[in-house]
BARO-497611 format. One record per residue (C-alpha): residue number from 1; residue in three letters; x, y, z. Coordinates in nm, 3 decimals, always signed. Example, Ala and Ser with C-alpha at 12.3 -4.5 7.8 and 13.67 -1.06 7.14 Angstrom:
<node><num>1</num><residu>ALA</residu><east>+1.230</east><north>-0.450</north><up>+0.780</up></node>
<node><num>2</num><residu>SER</residu><east>+1.367</east><north>-0.106</north><up>+0.714</up></node>
This chain:
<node><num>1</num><residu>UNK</residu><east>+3.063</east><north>+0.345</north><up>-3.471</up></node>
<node><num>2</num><residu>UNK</residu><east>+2.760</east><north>+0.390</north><up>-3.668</up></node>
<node><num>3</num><residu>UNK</residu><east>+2.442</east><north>+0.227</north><up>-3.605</up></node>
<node><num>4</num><residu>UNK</residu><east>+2.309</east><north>-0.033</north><up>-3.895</up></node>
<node><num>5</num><residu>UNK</residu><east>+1.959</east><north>+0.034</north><up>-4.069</up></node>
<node><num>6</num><residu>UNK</residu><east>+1.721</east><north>-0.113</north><up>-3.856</up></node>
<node><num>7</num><residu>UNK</residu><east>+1.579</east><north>-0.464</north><up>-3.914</up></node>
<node><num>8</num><residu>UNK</residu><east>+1.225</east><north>-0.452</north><up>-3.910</up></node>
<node><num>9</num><residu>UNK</residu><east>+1.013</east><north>-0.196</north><up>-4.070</up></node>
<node><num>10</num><residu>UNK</residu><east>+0.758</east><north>-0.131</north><up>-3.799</up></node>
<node><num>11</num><residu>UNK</residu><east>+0.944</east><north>+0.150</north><up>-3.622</up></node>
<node><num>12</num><residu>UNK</residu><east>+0.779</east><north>+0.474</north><up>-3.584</up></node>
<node><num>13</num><residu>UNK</residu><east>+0.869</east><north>+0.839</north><up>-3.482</up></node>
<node><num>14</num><residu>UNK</residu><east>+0.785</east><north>+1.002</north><up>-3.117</up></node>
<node><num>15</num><residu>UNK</residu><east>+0.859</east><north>+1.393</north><up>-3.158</up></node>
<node><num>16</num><residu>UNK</residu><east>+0.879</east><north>+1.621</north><up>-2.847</up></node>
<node><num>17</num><residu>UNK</residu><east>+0.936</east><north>+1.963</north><up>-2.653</up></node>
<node><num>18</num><residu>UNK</residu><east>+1.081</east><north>+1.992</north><up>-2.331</up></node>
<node><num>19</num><residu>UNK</residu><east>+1.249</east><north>+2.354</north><up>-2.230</up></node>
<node><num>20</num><residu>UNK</residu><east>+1.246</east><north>+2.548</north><up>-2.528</up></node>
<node><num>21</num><residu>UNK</residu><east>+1.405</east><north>+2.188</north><up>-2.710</up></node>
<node><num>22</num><residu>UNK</residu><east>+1.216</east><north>+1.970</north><up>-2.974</up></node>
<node><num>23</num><residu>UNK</residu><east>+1.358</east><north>+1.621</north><up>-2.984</up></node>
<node><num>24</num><residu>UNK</residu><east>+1.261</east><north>+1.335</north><up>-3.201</up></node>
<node><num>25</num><residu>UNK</residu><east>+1.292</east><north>+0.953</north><up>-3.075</up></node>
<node><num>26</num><residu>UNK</residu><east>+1.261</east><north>+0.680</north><up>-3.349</up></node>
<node><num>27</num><residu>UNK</residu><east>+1.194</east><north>+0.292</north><up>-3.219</up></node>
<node><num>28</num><residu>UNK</residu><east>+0.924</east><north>+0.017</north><up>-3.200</up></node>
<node><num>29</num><residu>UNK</residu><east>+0.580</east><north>+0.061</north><up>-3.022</up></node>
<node><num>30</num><residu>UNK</residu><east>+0.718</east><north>-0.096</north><up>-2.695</up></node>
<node><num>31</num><residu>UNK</residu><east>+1.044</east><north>+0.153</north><up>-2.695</up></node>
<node><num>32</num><residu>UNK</residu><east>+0.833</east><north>+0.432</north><up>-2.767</up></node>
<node><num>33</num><residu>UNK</residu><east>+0.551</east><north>+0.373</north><up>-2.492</up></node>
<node><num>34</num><residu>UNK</residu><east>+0.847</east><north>+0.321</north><up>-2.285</up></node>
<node><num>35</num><residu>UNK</residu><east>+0.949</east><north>+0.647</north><up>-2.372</up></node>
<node><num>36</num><residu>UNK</residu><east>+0.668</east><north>+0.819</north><up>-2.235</up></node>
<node><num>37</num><residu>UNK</residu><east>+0.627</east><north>+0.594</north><up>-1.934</up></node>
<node><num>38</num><residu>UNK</residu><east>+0.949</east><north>+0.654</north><up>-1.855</up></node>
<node><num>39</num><residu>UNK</residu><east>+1.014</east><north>+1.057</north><up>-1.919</up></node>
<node><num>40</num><residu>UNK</residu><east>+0.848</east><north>+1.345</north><up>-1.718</up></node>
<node><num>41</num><residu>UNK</residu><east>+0.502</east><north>+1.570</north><up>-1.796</up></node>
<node><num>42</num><residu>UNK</residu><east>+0.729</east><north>+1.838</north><up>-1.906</up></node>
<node><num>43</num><residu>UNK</residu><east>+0.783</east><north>+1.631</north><up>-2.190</up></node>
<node><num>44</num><residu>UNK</residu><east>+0.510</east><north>+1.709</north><up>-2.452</up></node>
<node><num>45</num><residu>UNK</residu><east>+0.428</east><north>+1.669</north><up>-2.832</up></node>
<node><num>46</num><residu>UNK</residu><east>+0.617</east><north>+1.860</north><up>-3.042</up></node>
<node><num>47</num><residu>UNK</residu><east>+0.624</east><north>+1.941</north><up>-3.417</up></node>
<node><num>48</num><residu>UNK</residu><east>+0.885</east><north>+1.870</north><up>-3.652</up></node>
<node><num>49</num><residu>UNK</residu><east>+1.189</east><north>+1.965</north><up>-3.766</up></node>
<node><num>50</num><residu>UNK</residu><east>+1.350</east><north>+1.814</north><up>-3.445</up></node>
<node><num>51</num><residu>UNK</residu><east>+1.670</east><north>+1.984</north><up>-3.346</up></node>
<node><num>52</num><residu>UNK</residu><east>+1.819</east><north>+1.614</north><up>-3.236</up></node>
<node><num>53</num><residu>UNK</residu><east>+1.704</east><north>+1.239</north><up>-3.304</up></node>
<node><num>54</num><residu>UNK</residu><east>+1.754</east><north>+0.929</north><up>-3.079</up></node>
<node><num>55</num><residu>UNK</residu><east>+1.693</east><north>+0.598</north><up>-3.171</up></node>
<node><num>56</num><residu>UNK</residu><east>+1.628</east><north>+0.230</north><up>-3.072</up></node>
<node><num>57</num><residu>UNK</residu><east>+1.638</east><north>-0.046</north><up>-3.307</up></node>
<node><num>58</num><residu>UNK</residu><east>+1.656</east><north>-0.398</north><up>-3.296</up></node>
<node><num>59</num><residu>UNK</residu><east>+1.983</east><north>-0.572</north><up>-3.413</up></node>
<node><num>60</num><residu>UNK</residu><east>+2.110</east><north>-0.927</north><up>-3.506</up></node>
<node><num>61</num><residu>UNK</residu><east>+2.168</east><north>-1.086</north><up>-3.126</up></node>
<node><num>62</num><residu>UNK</residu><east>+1.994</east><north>-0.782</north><up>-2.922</up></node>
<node><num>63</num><residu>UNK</residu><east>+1.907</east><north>-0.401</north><up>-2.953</up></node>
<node><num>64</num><residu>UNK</residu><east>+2.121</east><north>-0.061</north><up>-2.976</up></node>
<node><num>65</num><residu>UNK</residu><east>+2.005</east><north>+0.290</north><up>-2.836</up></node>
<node><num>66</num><residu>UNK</residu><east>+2.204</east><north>+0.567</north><up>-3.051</up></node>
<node><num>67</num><residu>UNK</residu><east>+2.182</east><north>+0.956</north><up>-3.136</up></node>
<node><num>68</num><residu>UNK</residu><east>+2.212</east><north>+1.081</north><up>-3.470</up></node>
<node><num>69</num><residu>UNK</residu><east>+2.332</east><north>+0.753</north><up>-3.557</up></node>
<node><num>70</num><residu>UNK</residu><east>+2.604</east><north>+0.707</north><up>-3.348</up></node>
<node><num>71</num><residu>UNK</residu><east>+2.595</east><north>+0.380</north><up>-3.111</up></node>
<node><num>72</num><residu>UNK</residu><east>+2.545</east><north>+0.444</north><up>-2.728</up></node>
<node><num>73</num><residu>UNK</residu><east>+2.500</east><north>+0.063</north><up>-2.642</up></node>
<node><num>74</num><residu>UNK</residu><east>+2.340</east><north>-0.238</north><up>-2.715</up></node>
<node><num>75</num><residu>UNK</residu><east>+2.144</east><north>-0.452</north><up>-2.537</up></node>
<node><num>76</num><residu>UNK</residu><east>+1.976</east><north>-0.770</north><up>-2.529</up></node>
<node><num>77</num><residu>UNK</residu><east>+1.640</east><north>-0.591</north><up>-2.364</up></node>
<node><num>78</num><residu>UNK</residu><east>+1.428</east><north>-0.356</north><up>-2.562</up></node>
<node><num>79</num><residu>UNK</residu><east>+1.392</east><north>-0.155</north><up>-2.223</up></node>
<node><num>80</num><residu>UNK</residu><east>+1.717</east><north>-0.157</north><up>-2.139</up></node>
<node><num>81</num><residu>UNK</residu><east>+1.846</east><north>+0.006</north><up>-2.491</up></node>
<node><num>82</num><residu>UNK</residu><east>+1.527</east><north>+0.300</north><up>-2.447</up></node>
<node><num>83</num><residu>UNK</residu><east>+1.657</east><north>+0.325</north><up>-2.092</up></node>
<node><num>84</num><residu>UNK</residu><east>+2.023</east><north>+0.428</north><up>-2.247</up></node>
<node><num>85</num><residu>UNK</residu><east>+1.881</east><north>+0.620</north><up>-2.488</up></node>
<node><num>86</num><residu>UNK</residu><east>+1.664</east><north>+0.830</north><up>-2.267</up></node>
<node><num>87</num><residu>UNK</residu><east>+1.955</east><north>+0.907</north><up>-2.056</up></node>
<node><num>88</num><residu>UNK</residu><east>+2.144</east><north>+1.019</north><up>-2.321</up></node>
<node><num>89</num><residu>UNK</residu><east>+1.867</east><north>+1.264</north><up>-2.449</up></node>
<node><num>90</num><residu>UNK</residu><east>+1.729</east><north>+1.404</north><up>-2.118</up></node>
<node><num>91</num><residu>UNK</residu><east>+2.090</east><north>+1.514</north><up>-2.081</up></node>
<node><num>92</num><residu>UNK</residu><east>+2.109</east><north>+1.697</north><up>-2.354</up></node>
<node><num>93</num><residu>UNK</residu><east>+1.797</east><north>+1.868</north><up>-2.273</up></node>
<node><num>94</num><residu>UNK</residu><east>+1.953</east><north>+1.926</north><up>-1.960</up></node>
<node><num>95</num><residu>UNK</residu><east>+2.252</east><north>+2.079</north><up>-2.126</up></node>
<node><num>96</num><residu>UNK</residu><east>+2.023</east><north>+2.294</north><up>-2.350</up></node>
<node><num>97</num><residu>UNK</residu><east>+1.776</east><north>+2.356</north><up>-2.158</up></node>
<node><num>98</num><residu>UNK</residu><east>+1.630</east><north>+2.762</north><up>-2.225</up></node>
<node><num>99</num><residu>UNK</residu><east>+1.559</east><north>+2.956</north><up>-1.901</up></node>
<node><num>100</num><residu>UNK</residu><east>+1.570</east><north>+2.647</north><up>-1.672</up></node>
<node><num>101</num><residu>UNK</residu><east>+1.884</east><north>+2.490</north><up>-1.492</up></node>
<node><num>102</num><residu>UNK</residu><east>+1.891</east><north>+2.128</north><up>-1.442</up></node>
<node><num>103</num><residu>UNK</residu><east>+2.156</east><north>+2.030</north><up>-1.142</up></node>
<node><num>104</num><residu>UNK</residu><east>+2.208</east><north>+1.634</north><up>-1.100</up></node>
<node><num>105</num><residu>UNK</residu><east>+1.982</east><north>+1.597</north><up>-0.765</up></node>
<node><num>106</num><residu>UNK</residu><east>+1.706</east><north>+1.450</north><up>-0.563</up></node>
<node><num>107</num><residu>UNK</residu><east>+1.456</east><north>+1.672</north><up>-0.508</up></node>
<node><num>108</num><residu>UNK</residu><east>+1.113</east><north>+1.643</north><up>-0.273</up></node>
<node><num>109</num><residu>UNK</residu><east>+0.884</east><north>+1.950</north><up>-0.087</up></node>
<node><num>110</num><residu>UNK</residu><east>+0.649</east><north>+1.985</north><up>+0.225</up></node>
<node><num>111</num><residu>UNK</residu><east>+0.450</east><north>+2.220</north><up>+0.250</up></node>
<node><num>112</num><residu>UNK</residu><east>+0.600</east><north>+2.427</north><up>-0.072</up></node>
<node><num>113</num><residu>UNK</residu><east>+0.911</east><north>+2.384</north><up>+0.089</up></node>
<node><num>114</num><residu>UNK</residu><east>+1.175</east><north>+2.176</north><up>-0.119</up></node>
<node><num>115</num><residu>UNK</residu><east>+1.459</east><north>+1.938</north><up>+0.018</up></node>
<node><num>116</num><residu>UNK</residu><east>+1.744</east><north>+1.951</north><up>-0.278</up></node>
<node><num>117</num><residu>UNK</residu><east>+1.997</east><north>+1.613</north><up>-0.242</up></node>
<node><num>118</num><residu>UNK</residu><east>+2.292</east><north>+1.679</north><up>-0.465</up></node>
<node><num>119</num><residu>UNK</residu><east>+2.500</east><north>+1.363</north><up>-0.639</up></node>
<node><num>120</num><residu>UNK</residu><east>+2.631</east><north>+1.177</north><up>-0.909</up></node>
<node><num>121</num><residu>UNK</residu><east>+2.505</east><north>+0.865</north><up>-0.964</up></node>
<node><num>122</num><residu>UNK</residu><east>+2.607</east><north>+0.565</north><up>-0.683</up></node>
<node><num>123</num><residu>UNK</residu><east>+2.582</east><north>+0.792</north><up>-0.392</up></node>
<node><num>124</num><residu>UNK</residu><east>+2.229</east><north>+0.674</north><up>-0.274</up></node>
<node><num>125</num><residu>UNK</residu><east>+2.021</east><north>+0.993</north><up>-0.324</up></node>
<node><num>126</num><residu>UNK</residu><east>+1.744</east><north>+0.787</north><up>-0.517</up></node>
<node><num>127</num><residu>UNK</residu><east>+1.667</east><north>+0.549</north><up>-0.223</up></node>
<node><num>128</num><residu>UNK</residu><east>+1.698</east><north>+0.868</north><up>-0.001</up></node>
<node><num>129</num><residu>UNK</residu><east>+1.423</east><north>+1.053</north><up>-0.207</up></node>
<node><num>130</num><residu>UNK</residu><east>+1.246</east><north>+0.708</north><up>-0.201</up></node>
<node><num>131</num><residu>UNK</residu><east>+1.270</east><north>+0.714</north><up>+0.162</up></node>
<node><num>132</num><residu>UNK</residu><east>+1.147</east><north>+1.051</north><up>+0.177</up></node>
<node><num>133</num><residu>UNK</residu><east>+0.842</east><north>+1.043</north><up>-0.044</up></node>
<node><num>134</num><residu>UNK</residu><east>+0.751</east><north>+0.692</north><up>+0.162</up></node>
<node><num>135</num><residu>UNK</residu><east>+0.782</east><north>+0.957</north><up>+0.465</up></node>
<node><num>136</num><residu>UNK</residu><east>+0.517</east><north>+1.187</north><up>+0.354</up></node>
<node><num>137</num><residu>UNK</residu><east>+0.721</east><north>+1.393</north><up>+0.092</up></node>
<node><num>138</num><residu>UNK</residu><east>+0.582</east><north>+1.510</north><up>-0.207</up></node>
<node><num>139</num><residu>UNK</residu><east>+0.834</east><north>+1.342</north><up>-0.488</up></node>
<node><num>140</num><residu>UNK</residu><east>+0.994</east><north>+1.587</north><up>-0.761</up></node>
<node><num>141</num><residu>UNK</residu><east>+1.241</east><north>+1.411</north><up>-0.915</up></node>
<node><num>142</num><residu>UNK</residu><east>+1.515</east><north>+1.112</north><up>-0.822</up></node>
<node><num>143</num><residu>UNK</residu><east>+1.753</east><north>+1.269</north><up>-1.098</up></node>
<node><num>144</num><residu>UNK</residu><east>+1.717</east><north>+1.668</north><up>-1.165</up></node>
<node><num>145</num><residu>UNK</residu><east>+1.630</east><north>+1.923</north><up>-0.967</up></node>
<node><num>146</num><residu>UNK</residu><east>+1.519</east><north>+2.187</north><up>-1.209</up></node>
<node><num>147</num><residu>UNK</residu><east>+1.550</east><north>+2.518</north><up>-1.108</up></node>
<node><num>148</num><residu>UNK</residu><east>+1.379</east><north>+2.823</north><up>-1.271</up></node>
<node><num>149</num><residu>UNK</residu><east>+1.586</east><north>+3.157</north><up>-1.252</up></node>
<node><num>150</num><residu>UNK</residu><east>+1.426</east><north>+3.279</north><up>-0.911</up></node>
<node><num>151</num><residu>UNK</residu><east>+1.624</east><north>+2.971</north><up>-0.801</up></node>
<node><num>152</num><residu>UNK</residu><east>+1.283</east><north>+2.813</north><up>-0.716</up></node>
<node><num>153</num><residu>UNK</residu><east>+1.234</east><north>+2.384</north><up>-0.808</up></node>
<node><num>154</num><residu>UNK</residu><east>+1.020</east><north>+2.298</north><up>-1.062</up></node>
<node><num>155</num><residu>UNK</residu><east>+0.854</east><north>+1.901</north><up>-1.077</up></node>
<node><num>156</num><residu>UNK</residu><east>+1.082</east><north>+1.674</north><up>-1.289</up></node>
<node><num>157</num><residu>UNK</residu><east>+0.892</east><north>+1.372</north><up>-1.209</up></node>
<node><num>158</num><residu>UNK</residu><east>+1.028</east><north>+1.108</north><up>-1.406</up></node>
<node><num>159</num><residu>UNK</residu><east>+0.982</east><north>+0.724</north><up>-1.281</up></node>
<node><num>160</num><residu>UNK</residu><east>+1.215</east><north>+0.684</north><up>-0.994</up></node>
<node><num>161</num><residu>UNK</residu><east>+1.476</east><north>+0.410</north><up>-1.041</up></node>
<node><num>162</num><residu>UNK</residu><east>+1.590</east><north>+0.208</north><up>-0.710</up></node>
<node><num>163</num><residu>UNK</residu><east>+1.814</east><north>-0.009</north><up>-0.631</up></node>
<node><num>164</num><residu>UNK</residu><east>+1.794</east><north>-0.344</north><up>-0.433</up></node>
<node><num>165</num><residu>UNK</residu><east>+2.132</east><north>-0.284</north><up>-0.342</up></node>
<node><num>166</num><residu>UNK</residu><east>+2.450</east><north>-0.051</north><up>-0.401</up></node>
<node><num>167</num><residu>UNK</residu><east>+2.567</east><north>-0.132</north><up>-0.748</up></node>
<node><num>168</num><residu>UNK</residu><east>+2.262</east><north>-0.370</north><up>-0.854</up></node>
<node><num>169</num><residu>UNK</residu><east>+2.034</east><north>-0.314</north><up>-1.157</up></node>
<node><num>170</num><residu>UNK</residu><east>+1.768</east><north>-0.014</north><up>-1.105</up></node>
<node><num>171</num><residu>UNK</residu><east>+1.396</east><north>-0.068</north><up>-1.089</up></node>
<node><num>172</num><residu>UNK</residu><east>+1.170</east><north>+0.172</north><up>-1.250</up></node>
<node><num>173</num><residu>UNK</residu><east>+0.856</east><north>+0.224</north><up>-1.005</up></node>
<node><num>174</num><residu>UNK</residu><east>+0.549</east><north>+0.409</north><up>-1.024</up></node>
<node><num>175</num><residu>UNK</residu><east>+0.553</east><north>+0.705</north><up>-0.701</up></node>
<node><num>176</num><residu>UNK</residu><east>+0.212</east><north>+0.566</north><up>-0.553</up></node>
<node><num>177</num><residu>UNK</residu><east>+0.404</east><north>+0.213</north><up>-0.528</up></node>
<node><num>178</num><residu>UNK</residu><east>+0.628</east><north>+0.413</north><up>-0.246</up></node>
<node><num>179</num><residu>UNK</residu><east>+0.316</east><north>+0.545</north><up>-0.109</up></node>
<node><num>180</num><residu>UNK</residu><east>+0.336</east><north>+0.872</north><up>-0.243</up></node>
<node><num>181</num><residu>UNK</residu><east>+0.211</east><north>+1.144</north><up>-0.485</up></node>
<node><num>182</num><residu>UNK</residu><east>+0.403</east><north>+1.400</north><up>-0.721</up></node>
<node><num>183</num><residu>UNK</residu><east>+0.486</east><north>+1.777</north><up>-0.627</up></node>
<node><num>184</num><residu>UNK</residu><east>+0.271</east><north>+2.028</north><up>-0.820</up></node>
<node><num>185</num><residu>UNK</residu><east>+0.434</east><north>+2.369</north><up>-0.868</up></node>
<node><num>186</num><residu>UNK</residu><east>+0.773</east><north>+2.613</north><up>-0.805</up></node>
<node><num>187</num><residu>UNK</residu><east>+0.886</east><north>+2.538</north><up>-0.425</up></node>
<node><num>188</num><residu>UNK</residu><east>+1.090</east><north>+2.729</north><up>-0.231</up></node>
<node><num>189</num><residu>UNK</residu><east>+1.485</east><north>+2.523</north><up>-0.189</up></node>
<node><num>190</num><residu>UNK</residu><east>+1.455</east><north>+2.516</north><up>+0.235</up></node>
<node><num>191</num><residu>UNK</residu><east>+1.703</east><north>+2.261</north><up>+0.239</up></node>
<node><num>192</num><residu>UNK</residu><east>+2.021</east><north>+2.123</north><up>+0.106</up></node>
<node><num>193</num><residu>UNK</residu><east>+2.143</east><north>+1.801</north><up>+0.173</up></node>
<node><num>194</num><residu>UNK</residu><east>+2.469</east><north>+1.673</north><up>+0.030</up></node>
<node><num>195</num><residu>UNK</residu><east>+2.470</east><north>+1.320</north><up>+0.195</up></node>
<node><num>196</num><residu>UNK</residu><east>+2.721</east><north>+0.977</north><up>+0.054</up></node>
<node><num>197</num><residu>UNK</residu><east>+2.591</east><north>+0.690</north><up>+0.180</up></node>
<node><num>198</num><residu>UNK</residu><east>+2.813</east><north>+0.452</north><up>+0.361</up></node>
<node><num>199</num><residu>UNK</residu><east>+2.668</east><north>+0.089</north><up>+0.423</up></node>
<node><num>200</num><residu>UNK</residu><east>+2.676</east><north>+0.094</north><up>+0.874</up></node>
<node><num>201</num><residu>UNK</residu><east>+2.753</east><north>+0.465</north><up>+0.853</up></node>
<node><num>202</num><residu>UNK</residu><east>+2.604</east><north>+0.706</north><up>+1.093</up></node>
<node><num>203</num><residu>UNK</residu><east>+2.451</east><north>+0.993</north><up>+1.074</up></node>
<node><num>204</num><residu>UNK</residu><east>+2.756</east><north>+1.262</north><up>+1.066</up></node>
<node><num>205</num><residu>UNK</residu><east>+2.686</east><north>+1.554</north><up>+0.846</up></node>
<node><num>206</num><residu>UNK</residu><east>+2.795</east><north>+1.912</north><up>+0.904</up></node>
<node><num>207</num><residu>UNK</residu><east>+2.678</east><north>+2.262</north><up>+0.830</up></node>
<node><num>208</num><residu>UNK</residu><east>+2.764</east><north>+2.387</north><up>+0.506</up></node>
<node><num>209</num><residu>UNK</residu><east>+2.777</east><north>+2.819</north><up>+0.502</up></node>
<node><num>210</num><residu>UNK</residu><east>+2.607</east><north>+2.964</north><up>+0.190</up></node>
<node><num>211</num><residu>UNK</residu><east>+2.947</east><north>+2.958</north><up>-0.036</up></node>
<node><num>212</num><residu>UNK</residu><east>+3.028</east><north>+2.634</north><up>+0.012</up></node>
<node><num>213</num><residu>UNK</residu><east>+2.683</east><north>+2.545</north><up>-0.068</up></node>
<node><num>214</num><residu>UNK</residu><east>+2.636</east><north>+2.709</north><up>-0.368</up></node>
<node><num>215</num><residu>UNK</residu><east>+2.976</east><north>+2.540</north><up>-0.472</up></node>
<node><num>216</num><residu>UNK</residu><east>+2.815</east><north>+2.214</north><up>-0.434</up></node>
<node><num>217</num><residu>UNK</residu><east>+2.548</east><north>+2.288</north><up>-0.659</up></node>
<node><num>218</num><residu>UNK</residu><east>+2.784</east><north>+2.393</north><up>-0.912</up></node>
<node><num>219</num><residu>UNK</residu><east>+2.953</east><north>+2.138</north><up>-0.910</up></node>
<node><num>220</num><residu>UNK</residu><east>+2.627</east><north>+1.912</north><up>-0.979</up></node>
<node><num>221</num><residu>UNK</residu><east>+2.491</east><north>+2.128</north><up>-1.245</up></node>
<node><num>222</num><residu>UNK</residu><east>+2.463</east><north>+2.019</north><up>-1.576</up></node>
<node><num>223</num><residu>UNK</residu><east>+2.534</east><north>+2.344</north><up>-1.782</up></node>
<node><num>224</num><residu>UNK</residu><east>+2.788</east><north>+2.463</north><up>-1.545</up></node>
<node><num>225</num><residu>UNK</residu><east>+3.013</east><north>+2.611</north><up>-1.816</up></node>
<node><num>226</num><residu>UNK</residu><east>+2.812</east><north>+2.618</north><up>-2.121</up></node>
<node><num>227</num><residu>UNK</residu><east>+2.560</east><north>+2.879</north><up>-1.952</up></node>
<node><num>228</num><residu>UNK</residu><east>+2.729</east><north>+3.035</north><up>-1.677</up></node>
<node><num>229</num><residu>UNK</residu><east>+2.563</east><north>+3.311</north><up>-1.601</up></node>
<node><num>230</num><residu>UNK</residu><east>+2.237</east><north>+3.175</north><up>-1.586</up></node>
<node><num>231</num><residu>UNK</residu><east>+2.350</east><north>+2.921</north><up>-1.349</up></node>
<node><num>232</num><residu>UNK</residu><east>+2.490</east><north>+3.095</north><up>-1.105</up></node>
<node><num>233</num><residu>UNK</residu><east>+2.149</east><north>+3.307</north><up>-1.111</up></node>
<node><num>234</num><residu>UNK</residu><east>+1.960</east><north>+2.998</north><up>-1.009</up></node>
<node><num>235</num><residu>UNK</residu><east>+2.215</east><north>+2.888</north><up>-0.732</up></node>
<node><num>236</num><residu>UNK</residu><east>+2.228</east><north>+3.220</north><up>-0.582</up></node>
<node><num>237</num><residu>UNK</residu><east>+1.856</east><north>+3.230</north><up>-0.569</up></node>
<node><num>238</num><residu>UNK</residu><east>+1.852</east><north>+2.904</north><up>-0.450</up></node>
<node><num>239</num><residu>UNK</residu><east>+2.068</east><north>+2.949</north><up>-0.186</up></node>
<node><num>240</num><residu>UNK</residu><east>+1.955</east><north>+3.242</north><up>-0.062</up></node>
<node><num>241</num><residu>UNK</residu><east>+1.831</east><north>+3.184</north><up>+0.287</up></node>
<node><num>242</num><residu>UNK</residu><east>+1.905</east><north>+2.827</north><up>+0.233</up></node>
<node><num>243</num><residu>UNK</residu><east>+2.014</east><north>+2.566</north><up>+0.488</up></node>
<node><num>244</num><residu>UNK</residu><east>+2.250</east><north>+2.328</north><up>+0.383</up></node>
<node><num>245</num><residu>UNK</residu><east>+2.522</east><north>+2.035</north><up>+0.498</up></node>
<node><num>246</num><residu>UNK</residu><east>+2.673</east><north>+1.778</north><up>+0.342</up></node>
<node><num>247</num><residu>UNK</residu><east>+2.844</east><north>+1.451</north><up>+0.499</up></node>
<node><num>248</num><residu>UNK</residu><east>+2.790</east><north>+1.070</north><up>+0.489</up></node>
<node><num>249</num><residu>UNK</residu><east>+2.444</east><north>+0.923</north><up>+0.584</up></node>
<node><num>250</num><residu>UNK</residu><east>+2.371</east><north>+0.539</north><up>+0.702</up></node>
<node><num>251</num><residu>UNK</residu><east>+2.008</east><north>+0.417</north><up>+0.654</up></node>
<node><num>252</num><residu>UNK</residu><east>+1.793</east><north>+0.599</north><up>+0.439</up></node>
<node><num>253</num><residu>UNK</residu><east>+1.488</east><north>+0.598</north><up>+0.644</up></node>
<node><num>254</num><residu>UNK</residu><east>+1.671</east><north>+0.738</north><up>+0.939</up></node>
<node><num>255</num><residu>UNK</residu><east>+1.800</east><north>+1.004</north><up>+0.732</up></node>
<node><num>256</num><residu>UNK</residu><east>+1.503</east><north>+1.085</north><up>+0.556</up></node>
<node><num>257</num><residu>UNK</residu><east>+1.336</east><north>+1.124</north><up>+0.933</up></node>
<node><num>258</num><residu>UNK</residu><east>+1.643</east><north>+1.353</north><up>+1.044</up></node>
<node><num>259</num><residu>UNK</residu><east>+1.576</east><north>+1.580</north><up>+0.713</up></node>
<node><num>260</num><residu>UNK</residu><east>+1.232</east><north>+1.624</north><up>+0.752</up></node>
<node><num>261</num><residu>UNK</residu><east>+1.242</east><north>+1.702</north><up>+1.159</up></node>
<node><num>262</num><residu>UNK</residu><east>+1.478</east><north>+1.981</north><up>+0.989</up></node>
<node><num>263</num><residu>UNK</residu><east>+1.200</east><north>+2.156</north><up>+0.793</up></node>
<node><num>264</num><residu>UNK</residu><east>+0.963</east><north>+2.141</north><up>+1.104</up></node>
């Protein structure tokens, strides 16, 4: 379905590089400064032609986020539609991405030493982060942990979205709300931490071998099998002297505490 012409005439034009990708995001002043609330330093002004272009326009009854002028929803909140259509586009960076490889994970360090939480979306590893940046963590991302191909975690410090509860509408918050600053800088992956969180669960993880780990990342990686090779550069760097488990997790806080004792 293709997106109708817009019905105001105020929109204007954001243009950016991230990764080696220029991208181009059309909207109204408040979906724009939105935008660059919402998205990551890495994110910087870039110069036309753009190789893609989102958009977010207002519509009779609401407003629609699209890309290249196909629909990807519509909304009755301004923010709501930029928040689709930033998802859409930071994937495709992802995707794209030159030299870096984006895998879908939380991500914090101590000390230059980074905790990597693997997961879709759903399995909790946004309020983990949370709970580890309230813990003394220095944040890196709730969504990507971007790895360079030394396998070391770069910063992807976009505003952290939690959730009230499993399943309710995410908040966008600012890191010093949660008490804590952004990560500055490549850090070393010390630990890997595949956790599902199960409301009353305990703690029950187990050791994950090097393999096995790896094959977790994989499986979270966003370019997987359009850039092979380079991925599996990155993982086996990242692995490499790596500890790692995976299994369900009950209270984030608790969690977060257990993770942390790890690194010490």
């Amino acid at each position: 379905m293709r997106l109708p012409a817009p019905l105001s005439g105020d929109d204007q034009t954001l243009l950016l590089r991230a990764c080696g990708r220029t991208v181009a995001v059309d909207g109204p002043p408040l979906a724009l400064a939105a935008a660059r609330e919402r998205l990551p330093s890495i994110y910087r002004p870039g110069a036309a032609p753009p190789e893609r272009r989102w958009a977010v326009r207002e519509q009779p009854g609401g407003w629609a986020a699209a890309v290249e002028d196909e629909l990807l929803a519509v909304t009755e909140d301004v923010v709501e539609a930029t928040e689709a259509m930033l998802s859409d586009l930071e994937l495709w960076v992802a995707e794209f991405a030159r030299k870096w490889v984006f895998v879908h994970a939380g991500c914090v360090a101590v000390g230059g030493q980074a905790i990597v939480l693997p997961g879709r979306s759903m399995t909790g590893k946004s309020s983990l982060t949370a709970a580890l940046v309230r813990a003394g963590a220095e944040y890196y991302s709730d969504e990507y942990a971007v790895l360079d191909s030394r396998g070391l975690v770069r910063p992807y410090a976009r505003l952290p979205a939690l959730r009230p509860d499993l399943g309710a509408p995410a908040r966008r918050v600012h890191v010093e709300e949660l008490g804590g600053k952004v990560g500055r800088g490549p850090a070393n992956v010390a630990l890997i931490a595949v956790l599902r969180f199960e409301p009353g669960a305990n703690w029950q993880p187990e050791s994950l071998t090097r393999g096995p780990a790896l094959l977790r990342l994989l499986d979270n990686t966003v370019a997987a099998r359009s850039r092979p090779r380079a991925v599996l550069t990155a993982l086996e760097g990242a692995t490499l002297n790596t500890r790692a488990l995976a299994g369900t997790r009950g209270d984030a806080d608790d969690a977060a505490a257990r993770l942390l004792a790890m690194l010490e």
